[in-house]
C-alpha positions as CSV (number, residue, x, y, z in Angstrom):
1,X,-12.9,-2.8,-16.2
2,X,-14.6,-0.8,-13.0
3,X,-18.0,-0.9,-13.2
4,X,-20.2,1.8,-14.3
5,X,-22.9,3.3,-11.6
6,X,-26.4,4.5,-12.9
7,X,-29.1,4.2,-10.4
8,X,-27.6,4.9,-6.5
9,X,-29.2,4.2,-3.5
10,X,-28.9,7.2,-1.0
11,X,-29.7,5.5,2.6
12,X,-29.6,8.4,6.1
13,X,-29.9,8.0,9.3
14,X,-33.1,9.0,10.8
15,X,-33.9,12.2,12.6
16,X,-30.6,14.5,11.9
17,X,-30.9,17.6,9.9
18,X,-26.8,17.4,9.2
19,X,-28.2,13.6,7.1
20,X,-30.7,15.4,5.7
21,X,-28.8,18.2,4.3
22,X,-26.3,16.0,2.7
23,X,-28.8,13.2,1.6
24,X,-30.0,15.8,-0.5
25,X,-26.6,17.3,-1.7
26,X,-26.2,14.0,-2.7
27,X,-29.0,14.1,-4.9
28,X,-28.1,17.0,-6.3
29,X,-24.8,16.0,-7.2
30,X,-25.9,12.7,-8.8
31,X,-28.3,14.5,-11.0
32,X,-25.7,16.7,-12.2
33,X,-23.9,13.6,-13.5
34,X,-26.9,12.5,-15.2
35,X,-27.1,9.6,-12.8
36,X,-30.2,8.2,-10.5
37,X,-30.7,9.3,-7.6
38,X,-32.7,6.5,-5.3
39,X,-33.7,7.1,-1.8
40,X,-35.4,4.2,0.7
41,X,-38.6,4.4,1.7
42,X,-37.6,5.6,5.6
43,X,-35.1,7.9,4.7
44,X,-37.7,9.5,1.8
45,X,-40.1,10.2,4.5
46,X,-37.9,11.2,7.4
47,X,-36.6,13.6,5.1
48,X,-39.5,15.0,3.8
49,X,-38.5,14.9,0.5
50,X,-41.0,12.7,-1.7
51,X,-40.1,14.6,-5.2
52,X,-37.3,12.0,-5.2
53,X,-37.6,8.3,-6.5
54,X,-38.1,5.8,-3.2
55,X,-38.5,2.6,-2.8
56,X,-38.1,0.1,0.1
57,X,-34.8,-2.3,1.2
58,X,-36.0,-5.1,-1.4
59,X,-36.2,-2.9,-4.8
60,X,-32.7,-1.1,-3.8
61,X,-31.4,-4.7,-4.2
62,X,-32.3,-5.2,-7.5
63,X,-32.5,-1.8,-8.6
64,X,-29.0,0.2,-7.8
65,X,-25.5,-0.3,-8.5
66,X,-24.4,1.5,-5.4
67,X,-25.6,2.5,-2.1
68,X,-24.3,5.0,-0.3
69,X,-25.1,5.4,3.8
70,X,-25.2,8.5,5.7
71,X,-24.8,8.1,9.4
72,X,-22.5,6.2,11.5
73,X,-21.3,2.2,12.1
74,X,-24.4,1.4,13.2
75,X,-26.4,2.7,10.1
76,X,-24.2,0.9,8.0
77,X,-24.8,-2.3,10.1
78,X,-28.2,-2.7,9.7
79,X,-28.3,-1.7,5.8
80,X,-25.7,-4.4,5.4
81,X,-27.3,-7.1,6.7
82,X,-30.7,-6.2,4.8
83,X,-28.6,-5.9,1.2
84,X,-26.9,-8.7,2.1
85,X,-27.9,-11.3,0.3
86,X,-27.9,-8.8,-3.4
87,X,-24.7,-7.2,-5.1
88,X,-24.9,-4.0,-4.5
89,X,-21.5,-2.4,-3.2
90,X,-22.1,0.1,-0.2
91,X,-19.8,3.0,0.3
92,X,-19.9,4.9,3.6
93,X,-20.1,8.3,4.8
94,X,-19.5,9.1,8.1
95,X,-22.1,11.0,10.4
96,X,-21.3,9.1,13.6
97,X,-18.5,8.6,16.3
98,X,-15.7,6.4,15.0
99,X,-16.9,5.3,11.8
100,X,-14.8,1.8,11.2
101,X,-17.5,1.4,8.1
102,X,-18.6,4.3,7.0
103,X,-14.9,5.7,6.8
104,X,-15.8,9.1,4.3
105,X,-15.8,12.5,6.1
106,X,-18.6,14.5,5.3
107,X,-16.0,17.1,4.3
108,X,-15.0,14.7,1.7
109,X,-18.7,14.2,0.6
110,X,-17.8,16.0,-3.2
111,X,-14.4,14.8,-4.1
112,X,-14.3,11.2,-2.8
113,X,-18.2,10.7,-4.6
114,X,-17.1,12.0,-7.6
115,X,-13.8,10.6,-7.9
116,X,-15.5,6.9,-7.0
117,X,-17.9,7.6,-9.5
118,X,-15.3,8.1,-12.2
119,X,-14.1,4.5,-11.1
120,X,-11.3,5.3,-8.4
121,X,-11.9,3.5,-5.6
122,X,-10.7,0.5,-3.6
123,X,-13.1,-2.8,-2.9
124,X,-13.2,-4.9,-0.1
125,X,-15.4,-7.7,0.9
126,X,-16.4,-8.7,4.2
127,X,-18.3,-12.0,5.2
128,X,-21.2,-12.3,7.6
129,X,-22.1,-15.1,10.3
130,X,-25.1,-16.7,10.2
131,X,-26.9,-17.3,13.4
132,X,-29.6,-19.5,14.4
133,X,-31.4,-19.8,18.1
134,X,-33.0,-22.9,19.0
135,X,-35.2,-24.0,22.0
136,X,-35.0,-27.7,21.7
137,X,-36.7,-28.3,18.2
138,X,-37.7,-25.1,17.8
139,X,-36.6,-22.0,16.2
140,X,-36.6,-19.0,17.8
141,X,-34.5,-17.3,15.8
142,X,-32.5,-17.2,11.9
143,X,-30.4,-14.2,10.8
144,X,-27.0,-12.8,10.1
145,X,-24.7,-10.7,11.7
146,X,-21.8,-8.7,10.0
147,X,-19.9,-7.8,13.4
148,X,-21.0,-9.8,16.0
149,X,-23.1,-12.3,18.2
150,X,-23.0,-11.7,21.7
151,X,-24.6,-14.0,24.7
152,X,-24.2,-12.2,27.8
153,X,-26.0,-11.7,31.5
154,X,-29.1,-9.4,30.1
155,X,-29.9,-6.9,33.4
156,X,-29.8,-9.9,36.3
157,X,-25.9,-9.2,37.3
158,X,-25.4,-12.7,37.9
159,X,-23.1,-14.6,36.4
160,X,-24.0,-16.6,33.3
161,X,-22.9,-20.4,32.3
162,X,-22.6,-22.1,29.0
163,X,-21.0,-24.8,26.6
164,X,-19.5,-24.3,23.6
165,X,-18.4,-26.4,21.2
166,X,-16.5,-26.1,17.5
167,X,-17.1,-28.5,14.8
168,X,-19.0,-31.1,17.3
169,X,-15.4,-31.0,19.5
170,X,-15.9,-29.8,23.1
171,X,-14.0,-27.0,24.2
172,X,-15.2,-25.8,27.5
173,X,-18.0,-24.9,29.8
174,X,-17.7,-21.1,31.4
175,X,-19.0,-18.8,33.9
176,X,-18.8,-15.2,33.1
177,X,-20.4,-12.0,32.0
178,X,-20.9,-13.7,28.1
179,X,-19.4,-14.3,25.4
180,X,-18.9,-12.3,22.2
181,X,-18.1,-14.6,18.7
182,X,-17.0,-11.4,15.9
183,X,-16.1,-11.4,12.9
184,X,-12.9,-9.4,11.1
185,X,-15.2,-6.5,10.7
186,X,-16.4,-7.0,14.7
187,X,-13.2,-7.4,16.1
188,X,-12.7,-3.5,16.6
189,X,-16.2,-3.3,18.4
190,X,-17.4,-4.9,21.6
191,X,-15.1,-8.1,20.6
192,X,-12.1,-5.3,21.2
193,X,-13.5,-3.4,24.4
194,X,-13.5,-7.2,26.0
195,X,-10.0,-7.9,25.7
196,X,-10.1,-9.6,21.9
197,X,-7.9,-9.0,19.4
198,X,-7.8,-6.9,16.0
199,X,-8.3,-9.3,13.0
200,X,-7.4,-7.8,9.7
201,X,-10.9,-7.8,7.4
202,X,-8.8,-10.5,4.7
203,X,-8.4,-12.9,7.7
204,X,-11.1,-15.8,7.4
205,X,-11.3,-16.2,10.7
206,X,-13.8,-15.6,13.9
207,X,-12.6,-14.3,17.3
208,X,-14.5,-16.0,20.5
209,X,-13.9,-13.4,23.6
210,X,-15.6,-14.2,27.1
211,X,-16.7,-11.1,28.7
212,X,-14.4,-11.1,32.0
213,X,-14.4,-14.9,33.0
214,X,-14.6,-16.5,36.3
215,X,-11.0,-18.0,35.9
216,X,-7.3,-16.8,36.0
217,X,-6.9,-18.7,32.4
218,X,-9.3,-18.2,29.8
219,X,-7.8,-16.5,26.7
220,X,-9.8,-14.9,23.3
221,X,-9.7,-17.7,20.7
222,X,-9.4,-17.2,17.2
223,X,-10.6,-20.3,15.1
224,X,-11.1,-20.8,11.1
225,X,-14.3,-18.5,9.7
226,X,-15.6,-22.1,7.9
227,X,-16.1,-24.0,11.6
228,X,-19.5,-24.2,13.1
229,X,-19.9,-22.9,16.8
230,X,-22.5,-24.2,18.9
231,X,-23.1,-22.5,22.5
232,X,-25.6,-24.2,24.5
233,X,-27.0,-21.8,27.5
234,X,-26.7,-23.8,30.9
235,X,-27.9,-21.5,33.4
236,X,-28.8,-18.1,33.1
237,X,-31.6,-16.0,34.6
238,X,-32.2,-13.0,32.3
239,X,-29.6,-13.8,29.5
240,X,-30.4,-11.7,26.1
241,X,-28.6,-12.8,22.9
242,X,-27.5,-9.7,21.0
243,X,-26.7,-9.9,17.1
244,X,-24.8,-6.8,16.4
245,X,-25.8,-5.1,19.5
246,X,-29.0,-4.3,17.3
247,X,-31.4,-7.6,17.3
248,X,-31.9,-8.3,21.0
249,X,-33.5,-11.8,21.8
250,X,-34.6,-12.7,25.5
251,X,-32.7,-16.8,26.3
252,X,-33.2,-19.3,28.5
253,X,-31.6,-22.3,30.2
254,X,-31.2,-25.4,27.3
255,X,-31.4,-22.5,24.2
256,X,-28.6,-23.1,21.9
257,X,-27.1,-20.4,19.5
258,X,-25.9,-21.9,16.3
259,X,-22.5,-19.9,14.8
260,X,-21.0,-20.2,11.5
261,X,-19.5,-18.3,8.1
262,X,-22.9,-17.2,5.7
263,X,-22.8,-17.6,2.1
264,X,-23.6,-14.0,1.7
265,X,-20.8,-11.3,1.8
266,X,-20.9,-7.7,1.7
267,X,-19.1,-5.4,-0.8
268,X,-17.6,-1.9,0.4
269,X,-15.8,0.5,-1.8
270,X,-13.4,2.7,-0.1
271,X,-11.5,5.8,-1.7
272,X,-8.2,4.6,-3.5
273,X,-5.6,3.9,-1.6
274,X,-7.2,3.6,1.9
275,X,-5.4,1.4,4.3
276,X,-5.9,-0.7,7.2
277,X,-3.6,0.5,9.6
278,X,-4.0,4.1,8.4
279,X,-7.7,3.6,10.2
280,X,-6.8,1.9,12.8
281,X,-4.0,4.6,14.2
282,X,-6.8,7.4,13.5
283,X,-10.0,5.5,15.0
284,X,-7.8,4.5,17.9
285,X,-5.5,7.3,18.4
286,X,-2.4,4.7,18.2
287,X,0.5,6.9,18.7
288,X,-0.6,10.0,20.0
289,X,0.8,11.4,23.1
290,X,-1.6,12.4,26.1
């Protein structure tokens, strides 16, 4: 039996009067239904609408049964990884440039809503990495990243070297621009523009792509989601550890970055019937002539 929705979390991007105006469509739409409309605390104030019910990332949680995002990918990203660790499905509409996550046009606002909230809809879940930074016993750094974790050269230019290692076995040192370790989900982003390849989101798996390497041989990897990656940082003046290009932490030589599957996963809902492939030909223009 699909689950019934009564209180709905409506999350915007900031700063865009095109969010705005649908946020509160939104709300308007949901009250017609008799249902709860919910915003976040940020999105209440950016869009100057207090009359509404807010409350912050923690409360949405445990309150709603949904959440829907306004914006683009990179909205979606960051509200992931904050509702990560609670049960609430998120359902995306799209406000951005190629919108792998939040896949609903605005155009599509009033059907696909009200046809999900009837109980038509698709789910999908999608696993996280958690990501730890150390600097010999300490911890610079614990969090979670739902596309990617990237090590690269920071703003020197120089090439960068490091170690890494899967399930304690050695597996080589490199020099290079960095190194990107995605998920399913990241494998279409920066994981993709380096030369990686597409991972379907059911694959349990993790995608390792250098960031053009200082060799003729090195290839993309793609190893088991459940093994635990360990780079070690061996020289690298200006090196900046980026967690889905959104959490940006300054490294130095001897910091290690600690890589494997979280126990959290995220929950999206997705109008009925929506495919893989059928995204990937549109996002990517597969197909289409020049």
């Amino acid at each position: 039996m699909r689950k019934r929705f009564h209180t709905i979390a409506l999350i915007g991007k900031y700063q865009s009067a095109e969010v705005r105006a649908l946020l509160l469509k939104l709300a308007h739409l949901l009250r017609e239904r008799n249902l709860t409309p919910l915003l976040d605390t940020d999105t209440a104030r950016n869009i100057g609408h207090t009359h509404l019910l807010s409350t912050d990332l923690v409360q949405i949680g445990q309150q709603a049964d949904l959440a829907i995002i306004v914006g683009g990918d990179g909205t979606m990203l960051n509200i992931a990884r904050q509702l990560s660790g609670s049960n609430v499905p998120l359902l995306g509409i799209n406000q951005g440039r190629l919108g792998f996550l939040t896949d609903i046009s605005a155009k599509q606002t009033d059907k696909v809503v009200n046809a999900i909230l009837d109980g038509e809809y698709d789910i999908e879940r999608r696993f996280l990495l958690d990501v730890t930074i150390k600097r010999g016993r300490h911890k610079l750094y614990h969090g979670c990243a739902l596309n990617d974790v990237t090590l690269n050269r920071g703003s020197s230019g120089r090439l960068i070297e490091y170690e890494i290692e899967v399930d304690g076995h050695y597996v080589y040192c490199q020099r290079s621009d960095g190194v990107v370790v995605a998920t399913p989900t990241g494998s279409t982003a920066y994981a993709l523009s380096a030369g990686g390849p597409i991972l379907h989101p059911s694959l349990s798996a993790v995608a390792i792509v250098p960031i053009c390497p200082h060799t003729l041989t090195d290839r993309p990897i793609v190893i088991n989601s459940a093994a635990h990656i360990r780079i070690l940082l061996n020289s690298g003046d200006g090196a900046v550890v980026h967690v889905d290009g959104q959490i940006h932490l300054d490294v130095v030589d001897g910091d290690c970055l600690f890589i494997h599957r979280s126990r959290h996963m995220v929950t999206f809902l997705h109008p009925k019937g929506t495919n893989h492939y059928d995204t990937l030909r549109e996002k990517l223009h597969w197909g289409q002539k020049l």
